[in-house]
mmCIF entry with sequence, helices, sheets and N, C-alpha, C, O atoms, coordinates in Angstrom:
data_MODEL
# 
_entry.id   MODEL 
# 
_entity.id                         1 
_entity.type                       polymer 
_entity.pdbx_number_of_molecules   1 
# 
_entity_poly.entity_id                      1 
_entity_poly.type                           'polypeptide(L)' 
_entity_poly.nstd_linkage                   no 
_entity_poly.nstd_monomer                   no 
_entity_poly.pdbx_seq_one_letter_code       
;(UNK)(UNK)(UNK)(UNK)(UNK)(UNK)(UNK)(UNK)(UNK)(UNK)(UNK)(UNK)(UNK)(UNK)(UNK)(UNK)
(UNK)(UNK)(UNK)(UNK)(UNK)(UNK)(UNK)(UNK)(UNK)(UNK)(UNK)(UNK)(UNK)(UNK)(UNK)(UNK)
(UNK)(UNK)
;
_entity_poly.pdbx_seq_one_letter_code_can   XXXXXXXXXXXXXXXXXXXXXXXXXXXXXXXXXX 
_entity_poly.pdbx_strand_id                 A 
# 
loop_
_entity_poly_seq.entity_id 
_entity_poly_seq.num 
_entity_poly_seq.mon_id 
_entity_poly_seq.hetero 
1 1  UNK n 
1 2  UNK n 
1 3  UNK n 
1 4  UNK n 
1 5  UNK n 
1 6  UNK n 
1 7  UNK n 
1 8  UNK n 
1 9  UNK n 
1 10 UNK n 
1 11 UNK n 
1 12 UNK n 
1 13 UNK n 
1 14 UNK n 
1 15 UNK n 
1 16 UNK n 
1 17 UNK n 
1 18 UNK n 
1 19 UNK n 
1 20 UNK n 
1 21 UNK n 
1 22 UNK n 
1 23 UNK n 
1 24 UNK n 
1 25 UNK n 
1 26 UNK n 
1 27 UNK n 
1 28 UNK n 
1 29 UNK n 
1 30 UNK n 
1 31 UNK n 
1 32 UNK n 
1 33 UNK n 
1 34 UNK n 
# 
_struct_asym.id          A 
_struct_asym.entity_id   1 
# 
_struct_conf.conf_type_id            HELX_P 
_struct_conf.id                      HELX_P1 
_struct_conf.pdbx_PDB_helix_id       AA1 
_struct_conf.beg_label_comp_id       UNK 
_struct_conf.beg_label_asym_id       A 
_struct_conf.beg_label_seq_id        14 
_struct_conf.pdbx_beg_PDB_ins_code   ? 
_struct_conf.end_label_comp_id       UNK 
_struct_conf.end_label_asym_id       A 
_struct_conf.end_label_seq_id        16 
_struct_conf.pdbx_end_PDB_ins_code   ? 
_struct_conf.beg_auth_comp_id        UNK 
_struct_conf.beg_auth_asym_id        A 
_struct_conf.beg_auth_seq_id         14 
_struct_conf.end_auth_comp_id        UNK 
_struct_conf.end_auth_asym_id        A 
_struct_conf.end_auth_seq_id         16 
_struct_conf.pdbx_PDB_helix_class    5 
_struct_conf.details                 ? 
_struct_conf.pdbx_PDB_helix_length   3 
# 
_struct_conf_type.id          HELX_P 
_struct_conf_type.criteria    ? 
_struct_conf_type.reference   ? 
# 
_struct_sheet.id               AA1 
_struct_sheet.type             ? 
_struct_sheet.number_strands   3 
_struct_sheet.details          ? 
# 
loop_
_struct_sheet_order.sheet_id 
_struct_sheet_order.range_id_1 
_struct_sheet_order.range_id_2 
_struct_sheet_order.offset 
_struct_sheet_order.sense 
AA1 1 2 ? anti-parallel 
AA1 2 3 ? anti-parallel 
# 
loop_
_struct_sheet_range.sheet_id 
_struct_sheet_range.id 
_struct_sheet_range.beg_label_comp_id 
_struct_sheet_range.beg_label_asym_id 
_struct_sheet_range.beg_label_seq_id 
_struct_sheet_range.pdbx_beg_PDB_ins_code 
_struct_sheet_range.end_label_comp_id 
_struct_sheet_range.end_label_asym_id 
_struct_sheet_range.end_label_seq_id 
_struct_sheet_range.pdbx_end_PDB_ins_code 
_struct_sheet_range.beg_auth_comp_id 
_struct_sheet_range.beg_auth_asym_id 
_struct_sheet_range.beg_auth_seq_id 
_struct_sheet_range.end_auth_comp_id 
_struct_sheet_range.end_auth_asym_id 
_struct_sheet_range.end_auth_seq_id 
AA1 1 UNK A 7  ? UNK A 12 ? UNK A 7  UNK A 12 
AA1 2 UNK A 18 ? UNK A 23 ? UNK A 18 UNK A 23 
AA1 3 UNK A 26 ? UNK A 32 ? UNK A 26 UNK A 32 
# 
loop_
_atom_site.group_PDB 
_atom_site.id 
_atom_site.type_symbol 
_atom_site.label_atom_id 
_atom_site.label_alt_id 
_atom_site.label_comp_id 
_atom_site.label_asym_id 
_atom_site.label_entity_id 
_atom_site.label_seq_id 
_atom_site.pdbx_PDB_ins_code 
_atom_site.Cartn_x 
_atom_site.Cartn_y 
_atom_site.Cartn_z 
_atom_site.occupancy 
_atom_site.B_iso_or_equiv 
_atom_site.pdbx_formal_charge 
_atom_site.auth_seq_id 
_atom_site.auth_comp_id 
_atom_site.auth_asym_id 
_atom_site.auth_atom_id 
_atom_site.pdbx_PDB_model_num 
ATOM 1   N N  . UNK A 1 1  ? -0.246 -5.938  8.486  1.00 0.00 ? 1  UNK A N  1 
ATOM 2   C CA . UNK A 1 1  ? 0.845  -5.755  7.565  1.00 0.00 ? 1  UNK A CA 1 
ATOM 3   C C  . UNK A 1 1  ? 0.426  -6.068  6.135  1.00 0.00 ? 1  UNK A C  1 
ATOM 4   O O  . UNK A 1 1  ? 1.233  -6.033  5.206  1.00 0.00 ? 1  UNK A O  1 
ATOM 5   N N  . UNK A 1 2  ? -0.777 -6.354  5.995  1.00 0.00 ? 2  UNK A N  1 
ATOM 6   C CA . UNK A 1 2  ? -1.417 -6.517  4.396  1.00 0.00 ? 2  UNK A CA 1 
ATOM 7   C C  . UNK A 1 2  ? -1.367 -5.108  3.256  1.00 0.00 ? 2  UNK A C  1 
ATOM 8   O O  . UNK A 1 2  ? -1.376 -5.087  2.026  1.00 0.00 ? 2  UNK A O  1 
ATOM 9   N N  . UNK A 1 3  ? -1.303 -3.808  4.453  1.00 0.00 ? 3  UNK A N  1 
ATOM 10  C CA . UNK A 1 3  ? -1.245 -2.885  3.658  1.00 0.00 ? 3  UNK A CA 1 
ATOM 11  C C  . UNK A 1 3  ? 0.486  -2.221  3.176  1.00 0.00 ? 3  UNK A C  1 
ATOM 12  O O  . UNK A 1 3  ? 1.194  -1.595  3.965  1.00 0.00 ? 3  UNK A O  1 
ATOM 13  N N  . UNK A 1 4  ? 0.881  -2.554  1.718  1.00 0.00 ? 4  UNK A N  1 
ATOM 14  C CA . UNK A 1 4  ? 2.069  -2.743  1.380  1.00 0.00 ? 4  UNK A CA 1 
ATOM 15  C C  . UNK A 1 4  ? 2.477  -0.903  1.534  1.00 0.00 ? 4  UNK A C  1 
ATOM 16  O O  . UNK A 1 4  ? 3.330  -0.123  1.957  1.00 0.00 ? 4  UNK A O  1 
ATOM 17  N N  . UNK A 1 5  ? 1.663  -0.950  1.108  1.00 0.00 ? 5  UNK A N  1 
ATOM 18  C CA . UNK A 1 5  ? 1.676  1.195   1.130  1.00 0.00 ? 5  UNK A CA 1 
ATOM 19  C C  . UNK A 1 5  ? 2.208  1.804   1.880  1.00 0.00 ? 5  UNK A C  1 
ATOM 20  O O  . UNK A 1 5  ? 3.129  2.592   1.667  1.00 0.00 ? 5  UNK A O  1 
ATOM 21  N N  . UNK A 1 6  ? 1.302  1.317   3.708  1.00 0.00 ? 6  UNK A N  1 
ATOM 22  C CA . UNK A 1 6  ? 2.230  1.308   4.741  1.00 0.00 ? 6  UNK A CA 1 
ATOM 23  C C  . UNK A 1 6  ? 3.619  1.204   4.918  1.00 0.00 ? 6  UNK A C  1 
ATOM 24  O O  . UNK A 1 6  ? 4.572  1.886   4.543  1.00 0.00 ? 6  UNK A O  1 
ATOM 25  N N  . UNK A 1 7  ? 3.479  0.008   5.696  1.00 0.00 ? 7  UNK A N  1 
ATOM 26  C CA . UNK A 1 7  ? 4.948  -0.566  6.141  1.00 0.00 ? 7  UNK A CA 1 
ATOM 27  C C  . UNK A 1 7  ? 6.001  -0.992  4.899  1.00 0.00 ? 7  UNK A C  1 
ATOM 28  O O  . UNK A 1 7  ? 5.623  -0.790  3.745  1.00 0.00 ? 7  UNK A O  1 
ATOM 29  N N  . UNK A 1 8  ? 7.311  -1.576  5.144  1.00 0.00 ? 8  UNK A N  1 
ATOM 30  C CA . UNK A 1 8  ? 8.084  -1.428  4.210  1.00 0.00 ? 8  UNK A CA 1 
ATOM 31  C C  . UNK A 1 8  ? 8.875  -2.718  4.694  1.00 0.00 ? 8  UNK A C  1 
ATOM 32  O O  . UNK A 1 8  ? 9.795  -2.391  5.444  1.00 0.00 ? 8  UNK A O  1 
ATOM 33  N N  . UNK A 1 9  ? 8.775  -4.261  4.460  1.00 0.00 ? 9  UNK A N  1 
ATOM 34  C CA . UNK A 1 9  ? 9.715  -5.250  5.490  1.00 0.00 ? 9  UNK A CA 1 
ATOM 35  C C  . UNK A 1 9  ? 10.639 -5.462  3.937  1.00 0.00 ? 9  UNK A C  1 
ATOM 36  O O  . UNK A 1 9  ? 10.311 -5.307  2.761  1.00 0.00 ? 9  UNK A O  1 
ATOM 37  N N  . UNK A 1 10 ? 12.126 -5.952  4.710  1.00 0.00 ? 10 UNK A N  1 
ATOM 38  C CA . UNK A 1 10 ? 13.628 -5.712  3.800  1.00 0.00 ? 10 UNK A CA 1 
ATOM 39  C C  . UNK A 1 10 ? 14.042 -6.898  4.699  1.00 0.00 ? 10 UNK A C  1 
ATOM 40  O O  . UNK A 1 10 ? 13.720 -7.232  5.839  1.00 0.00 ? 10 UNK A O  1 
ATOM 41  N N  . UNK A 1 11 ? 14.942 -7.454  3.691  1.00 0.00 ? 11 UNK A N  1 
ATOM 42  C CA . UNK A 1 11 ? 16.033 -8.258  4.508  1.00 0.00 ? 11 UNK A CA 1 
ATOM 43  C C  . UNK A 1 11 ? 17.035 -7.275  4.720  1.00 0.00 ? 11 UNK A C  1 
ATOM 44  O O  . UNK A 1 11 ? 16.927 -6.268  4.019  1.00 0.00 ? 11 UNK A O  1 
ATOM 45  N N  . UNK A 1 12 ? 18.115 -7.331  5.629  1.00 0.00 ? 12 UNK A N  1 
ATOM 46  C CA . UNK A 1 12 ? 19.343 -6.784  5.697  1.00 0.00 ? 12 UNK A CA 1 
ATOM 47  C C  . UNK A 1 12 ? 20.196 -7.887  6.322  1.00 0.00 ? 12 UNK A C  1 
ATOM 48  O O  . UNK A 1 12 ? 20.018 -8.873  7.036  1.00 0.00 ? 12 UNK A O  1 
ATOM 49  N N  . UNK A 1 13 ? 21.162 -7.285  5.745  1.00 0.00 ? 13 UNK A N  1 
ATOM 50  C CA . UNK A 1 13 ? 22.857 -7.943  6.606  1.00 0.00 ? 13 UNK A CA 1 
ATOM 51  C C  . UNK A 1 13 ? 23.410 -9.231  5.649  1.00 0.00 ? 13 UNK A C  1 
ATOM 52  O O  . UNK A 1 13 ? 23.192 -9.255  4.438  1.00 0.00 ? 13 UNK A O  1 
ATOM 53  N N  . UNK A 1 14 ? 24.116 -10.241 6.323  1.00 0.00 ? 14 UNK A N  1 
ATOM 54  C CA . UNK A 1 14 ? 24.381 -10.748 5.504  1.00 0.00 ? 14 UNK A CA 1 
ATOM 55  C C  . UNK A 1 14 ? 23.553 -12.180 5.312  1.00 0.00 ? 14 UNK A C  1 
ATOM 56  O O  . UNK A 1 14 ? 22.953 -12.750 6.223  1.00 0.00 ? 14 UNK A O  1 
ATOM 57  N N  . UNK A 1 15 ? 23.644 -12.622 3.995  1.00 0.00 ? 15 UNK A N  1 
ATOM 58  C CA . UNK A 1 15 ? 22.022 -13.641 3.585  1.00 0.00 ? 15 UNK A CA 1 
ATOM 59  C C  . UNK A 1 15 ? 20.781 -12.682 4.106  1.00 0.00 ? 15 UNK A C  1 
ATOM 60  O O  . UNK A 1 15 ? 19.760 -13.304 4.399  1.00 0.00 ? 15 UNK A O  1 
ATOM 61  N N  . UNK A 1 16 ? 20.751 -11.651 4.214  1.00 0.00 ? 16 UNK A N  1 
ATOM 62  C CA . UNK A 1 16 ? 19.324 -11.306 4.843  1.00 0.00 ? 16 UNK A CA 1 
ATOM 63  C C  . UNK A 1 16 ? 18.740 -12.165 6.089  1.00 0.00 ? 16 UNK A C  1 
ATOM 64  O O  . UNK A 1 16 ? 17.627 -12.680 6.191  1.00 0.00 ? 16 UNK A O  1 
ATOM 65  N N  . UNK A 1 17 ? 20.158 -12.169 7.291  1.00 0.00 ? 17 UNK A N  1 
ATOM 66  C CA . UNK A 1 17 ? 19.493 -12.509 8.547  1.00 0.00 ? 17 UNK A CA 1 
ATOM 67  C C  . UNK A 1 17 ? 18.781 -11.866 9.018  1.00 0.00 ? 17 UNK A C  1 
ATOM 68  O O  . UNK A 1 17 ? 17.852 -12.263 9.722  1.00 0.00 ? 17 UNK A O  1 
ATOM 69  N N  . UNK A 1 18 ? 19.031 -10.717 8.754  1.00 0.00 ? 18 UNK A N  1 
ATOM 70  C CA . UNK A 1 18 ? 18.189 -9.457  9.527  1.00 0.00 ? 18 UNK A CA 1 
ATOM 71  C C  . UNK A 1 18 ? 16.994 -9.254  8.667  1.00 0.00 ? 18 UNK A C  1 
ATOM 72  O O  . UNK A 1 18 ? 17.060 -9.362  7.442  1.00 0.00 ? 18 UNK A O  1 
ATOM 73  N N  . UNK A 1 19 ? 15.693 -8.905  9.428  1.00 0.00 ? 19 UNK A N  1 
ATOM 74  C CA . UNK A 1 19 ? 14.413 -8.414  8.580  1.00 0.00 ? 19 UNK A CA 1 
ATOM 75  C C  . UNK A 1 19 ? 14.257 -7.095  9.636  1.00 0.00 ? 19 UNK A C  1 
ATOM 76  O O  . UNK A 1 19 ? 14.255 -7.173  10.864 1.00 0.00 ? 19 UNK A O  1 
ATOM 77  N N  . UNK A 1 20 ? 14.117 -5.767  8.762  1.00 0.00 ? 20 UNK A N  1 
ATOM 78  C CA . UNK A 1 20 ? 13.651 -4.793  9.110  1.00 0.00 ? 20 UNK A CA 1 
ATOM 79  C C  . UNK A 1 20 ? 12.349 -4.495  8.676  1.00 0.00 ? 20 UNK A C  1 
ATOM 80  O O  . UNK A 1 20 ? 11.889 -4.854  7.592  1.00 0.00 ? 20 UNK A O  1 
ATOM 81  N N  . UNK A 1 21 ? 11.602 -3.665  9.747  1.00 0.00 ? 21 UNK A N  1 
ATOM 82  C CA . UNK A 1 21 ? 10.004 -3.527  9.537  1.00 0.00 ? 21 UNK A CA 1 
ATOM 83  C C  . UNK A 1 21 ? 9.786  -1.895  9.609  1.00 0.00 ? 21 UNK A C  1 
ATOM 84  O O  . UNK A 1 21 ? 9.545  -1.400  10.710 1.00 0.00 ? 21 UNK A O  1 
ATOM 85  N N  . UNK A 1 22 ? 9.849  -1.254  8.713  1.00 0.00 ? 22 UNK A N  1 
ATOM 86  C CA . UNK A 1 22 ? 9.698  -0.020  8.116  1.00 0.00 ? 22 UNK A CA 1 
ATOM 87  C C  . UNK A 1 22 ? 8.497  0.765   8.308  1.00 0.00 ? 22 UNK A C  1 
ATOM 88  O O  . UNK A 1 22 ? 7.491  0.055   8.309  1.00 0.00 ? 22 UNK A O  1 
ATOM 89  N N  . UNK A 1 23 ? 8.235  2.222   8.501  1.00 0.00 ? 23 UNK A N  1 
ATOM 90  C CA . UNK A 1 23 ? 7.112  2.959   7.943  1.00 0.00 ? 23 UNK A CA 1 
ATOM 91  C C  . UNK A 1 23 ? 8.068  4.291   7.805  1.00 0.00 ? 23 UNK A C  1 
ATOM 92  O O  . UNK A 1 23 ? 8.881  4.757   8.603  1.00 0.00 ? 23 UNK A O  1 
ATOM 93  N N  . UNK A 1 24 ? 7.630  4.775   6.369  1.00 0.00 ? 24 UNK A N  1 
ATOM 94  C CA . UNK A 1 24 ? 8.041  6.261   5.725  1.00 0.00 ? 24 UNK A CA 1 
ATOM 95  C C  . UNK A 1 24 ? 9.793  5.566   5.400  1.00 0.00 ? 24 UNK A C  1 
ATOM 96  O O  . UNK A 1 24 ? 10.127 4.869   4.441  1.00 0.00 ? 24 UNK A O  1 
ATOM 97  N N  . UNK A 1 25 ? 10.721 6.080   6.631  1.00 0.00 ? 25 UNK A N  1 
ATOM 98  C CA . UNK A 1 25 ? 11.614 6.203   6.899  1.00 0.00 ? 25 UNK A CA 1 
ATOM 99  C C  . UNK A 1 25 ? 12.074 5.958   8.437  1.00 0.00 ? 25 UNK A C  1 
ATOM 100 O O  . UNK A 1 25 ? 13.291 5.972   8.626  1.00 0.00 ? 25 UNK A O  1 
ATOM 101 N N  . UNK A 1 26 ? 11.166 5.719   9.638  1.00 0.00 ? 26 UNK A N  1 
ATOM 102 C CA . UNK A 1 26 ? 11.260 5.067   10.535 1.00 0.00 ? 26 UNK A CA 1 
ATOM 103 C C  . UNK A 1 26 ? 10.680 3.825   10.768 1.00 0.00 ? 26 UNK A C  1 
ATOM 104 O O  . UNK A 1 26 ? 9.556  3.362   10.572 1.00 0.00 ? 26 UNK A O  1 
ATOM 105 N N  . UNK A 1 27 ? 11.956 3.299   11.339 1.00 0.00 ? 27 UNK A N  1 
ATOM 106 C CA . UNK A 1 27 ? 12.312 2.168   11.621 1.00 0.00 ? 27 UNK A CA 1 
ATOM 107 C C  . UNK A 1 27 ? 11.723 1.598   12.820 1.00 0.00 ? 27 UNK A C  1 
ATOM 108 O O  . UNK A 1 27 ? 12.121 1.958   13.928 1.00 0.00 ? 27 UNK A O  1 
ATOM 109 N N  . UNK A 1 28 ? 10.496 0.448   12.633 1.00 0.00 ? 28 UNK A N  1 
ATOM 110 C CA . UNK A 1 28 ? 9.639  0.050   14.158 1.00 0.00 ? 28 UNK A CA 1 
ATOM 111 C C  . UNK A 1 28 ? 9.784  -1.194  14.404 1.00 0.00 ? 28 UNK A C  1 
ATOM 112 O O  . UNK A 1 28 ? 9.389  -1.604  15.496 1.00 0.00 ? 28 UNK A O  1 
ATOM 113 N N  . UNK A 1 29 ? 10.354 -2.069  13.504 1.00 0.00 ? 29 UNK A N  1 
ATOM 114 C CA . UNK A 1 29 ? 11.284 -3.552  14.275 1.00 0.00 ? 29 UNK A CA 1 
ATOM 115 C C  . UNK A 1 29 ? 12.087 -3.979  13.360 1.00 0.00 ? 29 UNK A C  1 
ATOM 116 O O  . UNK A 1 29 ? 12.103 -3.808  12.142 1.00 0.00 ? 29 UNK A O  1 
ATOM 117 N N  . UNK A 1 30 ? 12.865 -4.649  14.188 1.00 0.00 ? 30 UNK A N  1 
ATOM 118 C CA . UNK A 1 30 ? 13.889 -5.105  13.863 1.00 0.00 ? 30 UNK A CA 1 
ATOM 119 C C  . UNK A 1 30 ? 14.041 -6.973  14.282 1.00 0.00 ? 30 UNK A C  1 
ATOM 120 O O  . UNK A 1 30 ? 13.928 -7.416  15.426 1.00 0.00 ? 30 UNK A O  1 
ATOM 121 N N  . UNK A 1 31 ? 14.280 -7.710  13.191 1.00 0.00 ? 31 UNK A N  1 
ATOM 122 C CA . UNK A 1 31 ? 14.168 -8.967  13.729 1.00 0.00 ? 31 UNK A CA 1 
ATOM 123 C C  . UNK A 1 31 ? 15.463 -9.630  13.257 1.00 0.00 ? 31 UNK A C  1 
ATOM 124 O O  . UNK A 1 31 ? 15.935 -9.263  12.180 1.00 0.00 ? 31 UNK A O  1 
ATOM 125 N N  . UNK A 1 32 ? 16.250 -10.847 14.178 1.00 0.00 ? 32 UNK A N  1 
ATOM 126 C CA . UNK A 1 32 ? 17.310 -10.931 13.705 1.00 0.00 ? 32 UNK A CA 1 
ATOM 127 C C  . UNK A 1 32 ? 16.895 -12.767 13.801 1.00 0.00 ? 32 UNK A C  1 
ATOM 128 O O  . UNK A 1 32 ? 16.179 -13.339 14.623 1.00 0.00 ? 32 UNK A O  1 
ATOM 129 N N  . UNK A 1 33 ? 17.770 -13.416 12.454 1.00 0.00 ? 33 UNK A N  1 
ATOM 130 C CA . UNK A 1 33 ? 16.885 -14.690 12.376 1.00 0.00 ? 33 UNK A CA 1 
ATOM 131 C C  . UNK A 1 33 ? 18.626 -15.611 12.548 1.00 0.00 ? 33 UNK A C  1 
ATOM 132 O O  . UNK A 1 33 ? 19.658 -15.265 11.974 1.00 0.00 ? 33 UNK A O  1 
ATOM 133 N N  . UNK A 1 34 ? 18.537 -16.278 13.080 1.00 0.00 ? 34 UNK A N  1 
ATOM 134 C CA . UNK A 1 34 ? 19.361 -17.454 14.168 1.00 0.00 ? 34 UNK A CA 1 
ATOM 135 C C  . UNK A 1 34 ? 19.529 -18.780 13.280 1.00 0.00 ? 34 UNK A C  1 
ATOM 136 O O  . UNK A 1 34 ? 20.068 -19.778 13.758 1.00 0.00 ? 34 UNK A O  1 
# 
């Protein structure tokens, strides 16, 4: 995941519980933080 070019990680939701893990426009994880 060093290459930023690649992948694309975002917080989402609310406070940014959610971290989504991006390439292009599909979506390859999803992590939800507790």
């Amino acid at each position: 995941m060093a290459n930023q070019e690649t992948y694309q990680v975002a917080p989402k939701g609310f406070w940014g519980t959610t971290i989504e893990v991006k390439e292009a426009d599909r979506q390859l994880m999803t992590f939800a933080l507790n």
